[in-house]
PDB file of N, CA, C and O in Angstrom:
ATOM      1  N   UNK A   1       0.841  -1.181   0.000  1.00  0.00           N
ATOM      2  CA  UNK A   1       0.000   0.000   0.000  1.00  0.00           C
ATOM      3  C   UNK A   1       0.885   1.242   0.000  1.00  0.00           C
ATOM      4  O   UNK A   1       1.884   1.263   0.719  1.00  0.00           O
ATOM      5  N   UNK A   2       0.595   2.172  -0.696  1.00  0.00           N
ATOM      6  CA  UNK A   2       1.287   3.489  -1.342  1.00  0.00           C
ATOM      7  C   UNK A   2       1.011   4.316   0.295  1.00  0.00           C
ATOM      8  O   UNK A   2      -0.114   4.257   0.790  1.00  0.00           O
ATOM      9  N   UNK A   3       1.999   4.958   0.924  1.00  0.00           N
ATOM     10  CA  UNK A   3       2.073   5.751   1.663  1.00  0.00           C
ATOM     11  C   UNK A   3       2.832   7.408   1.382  1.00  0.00           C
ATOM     12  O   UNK A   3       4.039   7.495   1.160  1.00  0.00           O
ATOM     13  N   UNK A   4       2.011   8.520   1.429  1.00  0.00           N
ATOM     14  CA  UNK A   4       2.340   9.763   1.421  1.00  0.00           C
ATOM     15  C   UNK A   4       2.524  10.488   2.596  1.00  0.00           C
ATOM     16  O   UNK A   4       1.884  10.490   3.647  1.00  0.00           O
ATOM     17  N   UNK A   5       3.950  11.376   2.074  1.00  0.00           N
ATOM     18  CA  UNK A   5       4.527  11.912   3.041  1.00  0.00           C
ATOM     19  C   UNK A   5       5.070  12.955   2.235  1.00  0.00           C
ATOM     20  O   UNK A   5       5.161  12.922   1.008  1.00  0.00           O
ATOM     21  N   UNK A   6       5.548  14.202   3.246  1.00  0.00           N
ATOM     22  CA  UNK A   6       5.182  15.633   2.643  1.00  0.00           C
ATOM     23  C   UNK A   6       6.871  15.984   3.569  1.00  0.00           C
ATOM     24  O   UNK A   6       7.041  15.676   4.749  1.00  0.00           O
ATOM     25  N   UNK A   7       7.704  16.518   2.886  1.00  0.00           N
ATOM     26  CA  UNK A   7       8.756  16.988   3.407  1.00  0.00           C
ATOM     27  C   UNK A   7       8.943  18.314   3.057  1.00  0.00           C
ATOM     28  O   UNK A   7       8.452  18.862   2.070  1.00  0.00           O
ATOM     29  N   UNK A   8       9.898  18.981   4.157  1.00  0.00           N
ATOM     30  CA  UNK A   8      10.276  20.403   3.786  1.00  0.00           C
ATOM     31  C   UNK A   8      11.594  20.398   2.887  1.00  0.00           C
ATOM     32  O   UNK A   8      12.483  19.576   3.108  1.00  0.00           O
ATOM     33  N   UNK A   9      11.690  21.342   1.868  1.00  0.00           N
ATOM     34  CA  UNK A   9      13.099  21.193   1.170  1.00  0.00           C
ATOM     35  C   UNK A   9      13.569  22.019   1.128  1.00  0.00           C
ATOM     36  O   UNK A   9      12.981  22.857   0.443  1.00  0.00           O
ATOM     37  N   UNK A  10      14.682  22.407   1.645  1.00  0.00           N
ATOM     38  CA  UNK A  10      15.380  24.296   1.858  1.00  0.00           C
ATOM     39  C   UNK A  10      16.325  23.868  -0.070  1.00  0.00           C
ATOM     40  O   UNK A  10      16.671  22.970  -0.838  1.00  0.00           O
ATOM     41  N   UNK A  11      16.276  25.343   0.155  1.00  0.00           N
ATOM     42  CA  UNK A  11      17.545  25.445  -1.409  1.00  0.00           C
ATOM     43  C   UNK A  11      16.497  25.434  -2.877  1.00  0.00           C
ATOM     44  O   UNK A  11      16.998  25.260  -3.987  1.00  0.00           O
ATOM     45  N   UNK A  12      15.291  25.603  -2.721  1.00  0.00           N
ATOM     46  CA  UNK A  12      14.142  25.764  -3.888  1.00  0.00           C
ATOM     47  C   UNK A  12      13.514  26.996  -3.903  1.00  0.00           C
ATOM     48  O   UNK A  12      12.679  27.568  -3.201  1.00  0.00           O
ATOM     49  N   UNK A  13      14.310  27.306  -5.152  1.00  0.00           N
ATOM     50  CA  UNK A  13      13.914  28.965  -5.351  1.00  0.00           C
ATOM     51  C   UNK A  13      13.670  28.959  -6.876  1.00  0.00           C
ATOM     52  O   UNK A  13      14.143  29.922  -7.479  1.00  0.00           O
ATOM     53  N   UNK A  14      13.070  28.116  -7.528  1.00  0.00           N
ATOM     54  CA  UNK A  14      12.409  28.312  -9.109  1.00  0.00           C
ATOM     55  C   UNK A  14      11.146  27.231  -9.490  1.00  0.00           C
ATOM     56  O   UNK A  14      10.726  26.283  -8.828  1.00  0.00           O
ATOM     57  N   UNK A  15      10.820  27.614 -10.476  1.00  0.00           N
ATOM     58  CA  UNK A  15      10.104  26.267 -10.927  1.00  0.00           C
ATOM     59  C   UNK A  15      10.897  25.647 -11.325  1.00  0.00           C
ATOM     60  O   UNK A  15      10.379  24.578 -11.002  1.00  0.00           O
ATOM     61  N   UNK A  16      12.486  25.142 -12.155  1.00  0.00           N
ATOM     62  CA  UNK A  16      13.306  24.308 -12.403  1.00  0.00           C
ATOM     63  C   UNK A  16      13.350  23.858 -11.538  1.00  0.00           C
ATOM     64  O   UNK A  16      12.602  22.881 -11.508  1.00  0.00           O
ATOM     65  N   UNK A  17      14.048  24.076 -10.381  1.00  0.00           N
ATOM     66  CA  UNK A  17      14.078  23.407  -9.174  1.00  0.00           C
ATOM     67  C   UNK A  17      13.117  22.438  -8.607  1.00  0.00           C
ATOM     68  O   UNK A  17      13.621  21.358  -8.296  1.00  0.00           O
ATOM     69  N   UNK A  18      11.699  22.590  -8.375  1.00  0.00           N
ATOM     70  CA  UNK A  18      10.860  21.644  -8.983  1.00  0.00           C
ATOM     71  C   UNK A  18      10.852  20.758  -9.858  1.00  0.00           C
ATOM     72  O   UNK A  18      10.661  19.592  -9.512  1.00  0.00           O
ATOM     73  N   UNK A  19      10.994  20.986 -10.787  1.00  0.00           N
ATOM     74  CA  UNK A  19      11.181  20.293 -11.892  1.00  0.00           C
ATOM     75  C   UNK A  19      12.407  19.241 -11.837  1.00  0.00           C
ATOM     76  O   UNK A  19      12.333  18.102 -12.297  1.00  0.00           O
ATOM     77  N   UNK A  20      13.187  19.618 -11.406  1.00  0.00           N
ATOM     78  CA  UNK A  20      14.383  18.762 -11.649  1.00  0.00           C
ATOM     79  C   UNK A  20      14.774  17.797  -9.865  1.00  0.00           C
ATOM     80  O   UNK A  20      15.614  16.966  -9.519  1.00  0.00           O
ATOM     81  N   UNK A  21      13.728  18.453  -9.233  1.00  0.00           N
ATOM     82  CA  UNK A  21      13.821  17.511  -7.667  1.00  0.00           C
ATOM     83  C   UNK A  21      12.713  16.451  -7.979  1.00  0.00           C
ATOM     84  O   UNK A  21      12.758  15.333  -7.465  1.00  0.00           O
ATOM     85  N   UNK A  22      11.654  16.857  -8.890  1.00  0.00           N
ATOM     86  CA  UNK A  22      10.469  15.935  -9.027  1.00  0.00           C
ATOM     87  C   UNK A  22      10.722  14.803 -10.262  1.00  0.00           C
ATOM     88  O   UNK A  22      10.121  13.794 -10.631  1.00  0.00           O
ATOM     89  N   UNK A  23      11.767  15.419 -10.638  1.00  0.00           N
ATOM     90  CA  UNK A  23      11.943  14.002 -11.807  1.00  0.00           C
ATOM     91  C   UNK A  23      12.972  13.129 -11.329  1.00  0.00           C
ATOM     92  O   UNK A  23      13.084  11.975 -11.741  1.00  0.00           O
ATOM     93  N   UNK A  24      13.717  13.634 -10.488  1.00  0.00           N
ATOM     94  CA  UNK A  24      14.994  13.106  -9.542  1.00  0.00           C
ATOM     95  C   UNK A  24      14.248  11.825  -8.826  1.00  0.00           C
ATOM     96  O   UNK A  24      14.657  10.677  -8.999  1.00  0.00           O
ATOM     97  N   UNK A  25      13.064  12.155  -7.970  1.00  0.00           N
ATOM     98  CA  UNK A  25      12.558  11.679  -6.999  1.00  0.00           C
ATOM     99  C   UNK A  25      11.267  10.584  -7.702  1.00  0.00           C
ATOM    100  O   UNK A  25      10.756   9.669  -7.055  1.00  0.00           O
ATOM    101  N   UNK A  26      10.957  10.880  -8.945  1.00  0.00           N
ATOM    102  CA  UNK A  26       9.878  10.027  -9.993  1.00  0.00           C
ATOM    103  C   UNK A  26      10.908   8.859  -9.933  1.00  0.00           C
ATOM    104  O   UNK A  26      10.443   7.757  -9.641  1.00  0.00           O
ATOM    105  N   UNK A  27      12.556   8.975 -10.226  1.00  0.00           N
ATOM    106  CA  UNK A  27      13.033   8.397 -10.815  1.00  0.00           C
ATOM    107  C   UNK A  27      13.490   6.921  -9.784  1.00  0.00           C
ATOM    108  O   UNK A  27      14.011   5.946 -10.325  1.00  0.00           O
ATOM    109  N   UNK A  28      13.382   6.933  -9.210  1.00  0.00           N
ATOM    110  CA  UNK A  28      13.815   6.469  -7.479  1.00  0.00           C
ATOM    111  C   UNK A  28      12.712   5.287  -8.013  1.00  0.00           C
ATOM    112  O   UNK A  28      11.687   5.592  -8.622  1.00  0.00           O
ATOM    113  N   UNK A  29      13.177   3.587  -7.613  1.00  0.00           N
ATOM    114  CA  UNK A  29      12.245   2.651  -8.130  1.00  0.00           C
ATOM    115  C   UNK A  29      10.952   2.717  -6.702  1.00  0.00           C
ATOM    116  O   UNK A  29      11.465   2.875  -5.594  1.00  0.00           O
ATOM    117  N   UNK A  30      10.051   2.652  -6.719  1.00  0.00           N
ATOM    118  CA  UNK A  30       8.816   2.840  -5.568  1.00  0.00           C
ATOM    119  C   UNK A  30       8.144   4.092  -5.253  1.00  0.00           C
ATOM    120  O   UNK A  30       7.262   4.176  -4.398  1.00  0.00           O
ATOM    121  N   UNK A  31       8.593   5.110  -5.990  1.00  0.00           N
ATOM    122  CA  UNK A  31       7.652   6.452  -6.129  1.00  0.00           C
ATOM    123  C   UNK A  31       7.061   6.767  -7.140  1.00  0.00           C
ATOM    124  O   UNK A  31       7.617   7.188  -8.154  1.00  0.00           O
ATOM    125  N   UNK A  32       5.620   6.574  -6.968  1.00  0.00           N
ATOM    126  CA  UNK A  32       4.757   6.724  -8.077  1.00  0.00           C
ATOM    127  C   UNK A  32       4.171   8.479  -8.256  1.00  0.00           C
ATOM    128  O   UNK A  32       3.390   9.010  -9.047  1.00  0.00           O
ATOM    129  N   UNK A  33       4.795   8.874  -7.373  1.00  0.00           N
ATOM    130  CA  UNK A  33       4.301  10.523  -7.367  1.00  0.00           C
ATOM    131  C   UNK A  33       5.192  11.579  -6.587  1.00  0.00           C
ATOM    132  O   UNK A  33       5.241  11.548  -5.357  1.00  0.00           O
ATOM    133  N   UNK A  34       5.701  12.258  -7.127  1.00  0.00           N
ATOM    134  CA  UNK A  34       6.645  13.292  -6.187  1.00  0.00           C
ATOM    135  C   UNK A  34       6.451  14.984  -7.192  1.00  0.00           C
ATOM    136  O   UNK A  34       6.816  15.293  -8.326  1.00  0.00           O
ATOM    137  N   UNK A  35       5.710  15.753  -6.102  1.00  0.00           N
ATOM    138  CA  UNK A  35       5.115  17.377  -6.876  1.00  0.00           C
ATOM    139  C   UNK A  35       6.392  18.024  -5.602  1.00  0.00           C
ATOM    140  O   UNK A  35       6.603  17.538  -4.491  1.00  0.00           O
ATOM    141  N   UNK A  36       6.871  18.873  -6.044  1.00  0.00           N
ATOM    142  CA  UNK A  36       7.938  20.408  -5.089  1.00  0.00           C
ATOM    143  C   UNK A  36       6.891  21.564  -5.288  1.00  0.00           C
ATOM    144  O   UNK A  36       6.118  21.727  -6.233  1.00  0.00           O
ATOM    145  N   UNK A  37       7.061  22.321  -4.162  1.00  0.00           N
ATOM    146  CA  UNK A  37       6.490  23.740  -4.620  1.00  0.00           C
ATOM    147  C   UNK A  37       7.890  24.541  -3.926  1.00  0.00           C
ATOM    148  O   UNK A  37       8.399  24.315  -2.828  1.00  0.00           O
ATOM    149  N   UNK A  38       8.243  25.391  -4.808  1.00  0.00           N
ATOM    150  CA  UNK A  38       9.632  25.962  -4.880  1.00  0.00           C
ATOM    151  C   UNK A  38       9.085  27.030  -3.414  1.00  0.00           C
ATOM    152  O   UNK A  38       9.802  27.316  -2.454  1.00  0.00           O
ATOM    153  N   UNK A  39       7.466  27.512  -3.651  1.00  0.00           N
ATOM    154  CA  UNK A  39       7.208  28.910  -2.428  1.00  0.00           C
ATOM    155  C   UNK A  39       6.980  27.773  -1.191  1.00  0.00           C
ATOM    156  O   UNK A  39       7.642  28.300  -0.297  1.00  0.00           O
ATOM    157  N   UNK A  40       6.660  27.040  -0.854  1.00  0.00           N
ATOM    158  CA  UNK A  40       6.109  26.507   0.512  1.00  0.00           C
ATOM    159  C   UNK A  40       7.729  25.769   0.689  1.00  0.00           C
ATOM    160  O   UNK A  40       8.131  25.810   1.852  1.00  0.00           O
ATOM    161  N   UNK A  41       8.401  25.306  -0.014  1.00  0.00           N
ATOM    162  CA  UNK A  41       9.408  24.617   0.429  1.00  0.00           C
ATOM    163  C   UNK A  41       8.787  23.121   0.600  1.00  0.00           C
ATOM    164  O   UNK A  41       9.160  22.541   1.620  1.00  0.00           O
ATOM    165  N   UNK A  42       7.637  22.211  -0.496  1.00  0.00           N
ATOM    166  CA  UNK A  42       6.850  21.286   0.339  1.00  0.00           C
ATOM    167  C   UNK A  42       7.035  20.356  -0.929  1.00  0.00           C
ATOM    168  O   UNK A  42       6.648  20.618  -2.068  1.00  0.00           O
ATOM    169  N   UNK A  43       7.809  19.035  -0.442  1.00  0.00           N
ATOM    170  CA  UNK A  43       7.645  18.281  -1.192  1.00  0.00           C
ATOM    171  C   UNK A  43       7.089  17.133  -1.097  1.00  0.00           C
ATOM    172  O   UNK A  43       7.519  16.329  -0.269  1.00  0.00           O
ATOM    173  N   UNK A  44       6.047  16.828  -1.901  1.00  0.00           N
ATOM    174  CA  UNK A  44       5.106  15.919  -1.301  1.00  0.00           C
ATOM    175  C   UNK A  44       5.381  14.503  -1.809  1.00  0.00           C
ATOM    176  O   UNK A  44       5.978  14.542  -2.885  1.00  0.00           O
ATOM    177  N   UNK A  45       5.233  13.771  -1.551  1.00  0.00           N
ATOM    178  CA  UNK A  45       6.084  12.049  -2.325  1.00  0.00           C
ATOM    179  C   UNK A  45       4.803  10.792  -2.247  1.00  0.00           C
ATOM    180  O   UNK A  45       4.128  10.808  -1.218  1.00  0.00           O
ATOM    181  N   UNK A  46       4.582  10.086  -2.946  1.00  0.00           N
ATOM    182  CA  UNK A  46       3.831   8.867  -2.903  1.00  0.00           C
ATOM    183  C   UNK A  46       4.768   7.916  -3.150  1.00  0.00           C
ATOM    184  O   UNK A  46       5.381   7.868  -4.216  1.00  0.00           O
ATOM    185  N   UNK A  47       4.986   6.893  -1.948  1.00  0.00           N
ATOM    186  CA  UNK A  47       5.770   5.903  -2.313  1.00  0.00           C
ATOM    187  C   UNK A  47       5.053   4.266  -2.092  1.00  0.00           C
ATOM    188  O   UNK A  47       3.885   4.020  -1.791  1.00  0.00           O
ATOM    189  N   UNK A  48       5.969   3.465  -2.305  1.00  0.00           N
ATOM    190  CA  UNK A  48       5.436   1.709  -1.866  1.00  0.00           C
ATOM    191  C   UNK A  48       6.522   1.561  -0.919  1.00  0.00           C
ATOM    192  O   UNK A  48       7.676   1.497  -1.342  1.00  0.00           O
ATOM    193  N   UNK A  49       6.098   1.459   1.147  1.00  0.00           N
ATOM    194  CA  UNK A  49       7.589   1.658   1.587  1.00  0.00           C
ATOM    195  C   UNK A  49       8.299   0.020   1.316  1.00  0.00           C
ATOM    196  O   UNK A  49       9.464  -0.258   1.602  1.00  0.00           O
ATOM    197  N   UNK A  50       7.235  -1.007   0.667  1.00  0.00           N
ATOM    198  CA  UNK A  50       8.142  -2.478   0.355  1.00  0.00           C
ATOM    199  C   UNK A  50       9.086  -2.370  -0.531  1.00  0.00           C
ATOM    200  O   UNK A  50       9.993  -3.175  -0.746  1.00  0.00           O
ATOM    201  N   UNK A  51       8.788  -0.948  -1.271  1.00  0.00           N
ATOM    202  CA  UNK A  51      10.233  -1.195  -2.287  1.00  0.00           C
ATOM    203  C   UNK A  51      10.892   0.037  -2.144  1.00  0.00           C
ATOM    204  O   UNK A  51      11.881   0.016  -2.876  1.00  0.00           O
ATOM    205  N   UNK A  52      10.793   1.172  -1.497  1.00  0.00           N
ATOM    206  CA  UNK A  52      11.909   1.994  -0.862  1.00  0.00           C
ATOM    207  C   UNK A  52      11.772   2.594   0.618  1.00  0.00           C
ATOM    208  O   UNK A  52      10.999   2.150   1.467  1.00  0.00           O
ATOM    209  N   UNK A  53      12.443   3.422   0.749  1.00  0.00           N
ATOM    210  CA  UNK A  53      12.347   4.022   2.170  1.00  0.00           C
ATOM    211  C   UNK A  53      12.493   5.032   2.092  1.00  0.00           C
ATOM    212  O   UNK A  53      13.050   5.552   1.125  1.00  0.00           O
ATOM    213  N   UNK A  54      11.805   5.986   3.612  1.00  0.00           N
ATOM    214  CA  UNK A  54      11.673   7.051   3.823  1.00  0.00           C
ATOM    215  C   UNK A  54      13.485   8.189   3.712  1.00  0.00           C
ATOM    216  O   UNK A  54      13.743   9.339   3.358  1.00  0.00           O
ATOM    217  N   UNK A  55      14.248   7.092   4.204  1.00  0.00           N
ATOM    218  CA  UNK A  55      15.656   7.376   4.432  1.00  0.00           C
ATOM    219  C   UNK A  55      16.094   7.821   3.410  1.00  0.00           C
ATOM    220  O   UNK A  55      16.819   8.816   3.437  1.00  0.00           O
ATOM    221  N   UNK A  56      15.538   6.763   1.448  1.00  0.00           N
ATOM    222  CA  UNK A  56      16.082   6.547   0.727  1.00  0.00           C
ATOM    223  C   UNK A  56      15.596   7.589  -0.580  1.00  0.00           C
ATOM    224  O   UNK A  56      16.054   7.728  -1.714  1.00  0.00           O
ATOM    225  N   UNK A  57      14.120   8.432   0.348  1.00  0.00           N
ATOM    226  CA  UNK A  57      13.469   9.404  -0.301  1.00  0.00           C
ATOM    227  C   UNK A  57      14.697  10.390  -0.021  1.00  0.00           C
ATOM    228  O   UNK A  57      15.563  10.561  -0.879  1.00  0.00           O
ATOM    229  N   UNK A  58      14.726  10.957   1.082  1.00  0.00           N
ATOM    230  CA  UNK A  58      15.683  11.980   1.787  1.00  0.00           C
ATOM    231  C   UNK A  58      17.321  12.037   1.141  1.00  0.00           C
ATOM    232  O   UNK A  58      17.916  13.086   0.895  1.00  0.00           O
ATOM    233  N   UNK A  59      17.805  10.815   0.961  1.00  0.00           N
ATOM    234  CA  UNK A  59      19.203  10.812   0.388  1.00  0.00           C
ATOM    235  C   UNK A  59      18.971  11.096  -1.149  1.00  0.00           C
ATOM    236  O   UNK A  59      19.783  11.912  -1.586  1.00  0.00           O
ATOM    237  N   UNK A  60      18.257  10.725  -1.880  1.00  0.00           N
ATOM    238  CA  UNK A  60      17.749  11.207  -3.154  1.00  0.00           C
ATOM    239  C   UNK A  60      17.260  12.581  -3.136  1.00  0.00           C
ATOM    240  O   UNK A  60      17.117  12.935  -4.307  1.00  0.00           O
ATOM    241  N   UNK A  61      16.934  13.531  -2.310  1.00  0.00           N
ATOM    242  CA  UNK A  61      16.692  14.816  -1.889  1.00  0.00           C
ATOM    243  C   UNK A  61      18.015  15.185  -1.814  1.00  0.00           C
ATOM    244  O   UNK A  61      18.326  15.866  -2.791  1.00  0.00           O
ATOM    245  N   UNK A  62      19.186  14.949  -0.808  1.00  0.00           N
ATOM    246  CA  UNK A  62      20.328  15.676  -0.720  1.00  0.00           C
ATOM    247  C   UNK A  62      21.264  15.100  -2.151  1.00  0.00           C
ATOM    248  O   UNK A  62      22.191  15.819  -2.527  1.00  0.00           O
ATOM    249  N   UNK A  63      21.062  14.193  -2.676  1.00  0.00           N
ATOM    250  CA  UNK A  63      21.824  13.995  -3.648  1.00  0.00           C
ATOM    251  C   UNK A  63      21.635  14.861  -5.166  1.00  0.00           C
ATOM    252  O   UNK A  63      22.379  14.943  -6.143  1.00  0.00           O
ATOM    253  N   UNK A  64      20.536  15.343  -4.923  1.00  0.00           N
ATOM    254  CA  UNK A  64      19.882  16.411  -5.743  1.00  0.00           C
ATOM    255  C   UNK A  64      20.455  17.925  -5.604  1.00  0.00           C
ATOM    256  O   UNK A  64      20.178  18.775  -6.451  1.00  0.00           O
ATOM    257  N   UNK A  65      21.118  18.152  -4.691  1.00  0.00           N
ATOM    258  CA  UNK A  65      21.275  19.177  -3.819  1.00  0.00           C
ATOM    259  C   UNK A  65      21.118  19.988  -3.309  1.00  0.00           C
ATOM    260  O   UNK A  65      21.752  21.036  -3.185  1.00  0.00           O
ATOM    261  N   UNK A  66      19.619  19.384  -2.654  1.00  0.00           N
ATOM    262  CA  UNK A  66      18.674  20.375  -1.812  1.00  0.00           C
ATOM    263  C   UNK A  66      18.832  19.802  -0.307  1.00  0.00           C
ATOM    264  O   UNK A  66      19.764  19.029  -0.085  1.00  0.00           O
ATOM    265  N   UNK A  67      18.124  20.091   0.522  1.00  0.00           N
ATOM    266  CA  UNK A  67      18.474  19.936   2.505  1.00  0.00           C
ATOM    267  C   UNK A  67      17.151  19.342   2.558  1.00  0.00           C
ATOM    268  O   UNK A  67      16.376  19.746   1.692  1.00  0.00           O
ATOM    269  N   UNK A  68      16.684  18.416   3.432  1.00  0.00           N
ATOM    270  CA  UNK A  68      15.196  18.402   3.967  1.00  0.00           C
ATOM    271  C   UNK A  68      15.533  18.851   5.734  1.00  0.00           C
ATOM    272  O   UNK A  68      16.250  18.498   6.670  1.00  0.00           O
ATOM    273  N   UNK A  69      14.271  20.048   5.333  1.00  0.00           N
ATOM    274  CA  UNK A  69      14.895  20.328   7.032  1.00  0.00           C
ATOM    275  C   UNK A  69      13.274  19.781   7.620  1.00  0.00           C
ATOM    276  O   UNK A  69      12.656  20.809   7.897  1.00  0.00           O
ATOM    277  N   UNK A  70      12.783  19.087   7.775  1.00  0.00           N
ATOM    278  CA  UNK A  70      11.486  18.519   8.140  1.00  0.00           C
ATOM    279  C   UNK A  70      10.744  18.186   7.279  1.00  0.00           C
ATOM    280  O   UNK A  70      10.862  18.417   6.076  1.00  0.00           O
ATOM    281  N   UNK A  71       9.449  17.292   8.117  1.00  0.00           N
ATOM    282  CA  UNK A  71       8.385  16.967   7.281  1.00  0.00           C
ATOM    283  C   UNK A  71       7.442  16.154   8.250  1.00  0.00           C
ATOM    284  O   UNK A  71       7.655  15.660   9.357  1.00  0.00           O
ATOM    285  N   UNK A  72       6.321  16.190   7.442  1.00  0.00           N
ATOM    286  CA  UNK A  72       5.028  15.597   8.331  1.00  0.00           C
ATOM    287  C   UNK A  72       4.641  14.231   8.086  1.00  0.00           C
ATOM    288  O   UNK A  72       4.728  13.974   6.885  1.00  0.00           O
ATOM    289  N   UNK A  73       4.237  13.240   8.801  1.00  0.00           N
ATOM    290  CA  UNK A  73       3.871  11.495   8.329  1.00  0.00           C
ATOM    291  C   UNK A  73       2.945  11.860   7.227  1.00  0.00           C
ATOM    292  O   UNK A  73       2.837  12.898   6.574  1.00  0.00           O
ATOM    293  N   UNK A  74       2.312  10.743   7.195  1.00  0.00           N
ATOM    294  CA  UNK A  74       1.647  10.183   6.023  1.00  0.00           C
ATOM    295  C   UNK A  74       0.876  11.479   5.246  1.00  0.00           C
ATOM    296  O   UNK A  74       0.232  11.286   4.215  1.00  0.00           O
TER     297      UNK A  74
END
């Protein structure tokens, strides 16, 4: 079962930036949905956690080279 979770992402200041954290994070095998909003800092993710992890959302966030400085469960 697909679980959503909504993180904060410091370092997003365009719509590219969006764009290029949300195809980063599409690309990740078990996320069927990942939207950024560059003004709220809010990136929201749909994943399957049997085939990734919350950890493995977040390191795909800094490997992008943005920060998650928080976020809310499901």
């Amino acid at each position: 079962m697909a679980e959503k979770v909504t993180l904060k992402v410091l370092g997003m200041d365009c719509t590219g930036c969006e764009q290029r954290l949300g195809t980063a994070l599409r690309r990740l095998e078990g996320v069927s949905e990942a939207t950024a909003d560059h003004v709220t800092g809010d990136l929201t993710l749909r994943y399957d956690p049997a085939i990734t992890t919350r950890a493995a959302l977040i390191e795909r966030v800094q490997t992008a080279g943005y920060e998650v400085g928080g976020g809310s469960g499901k």
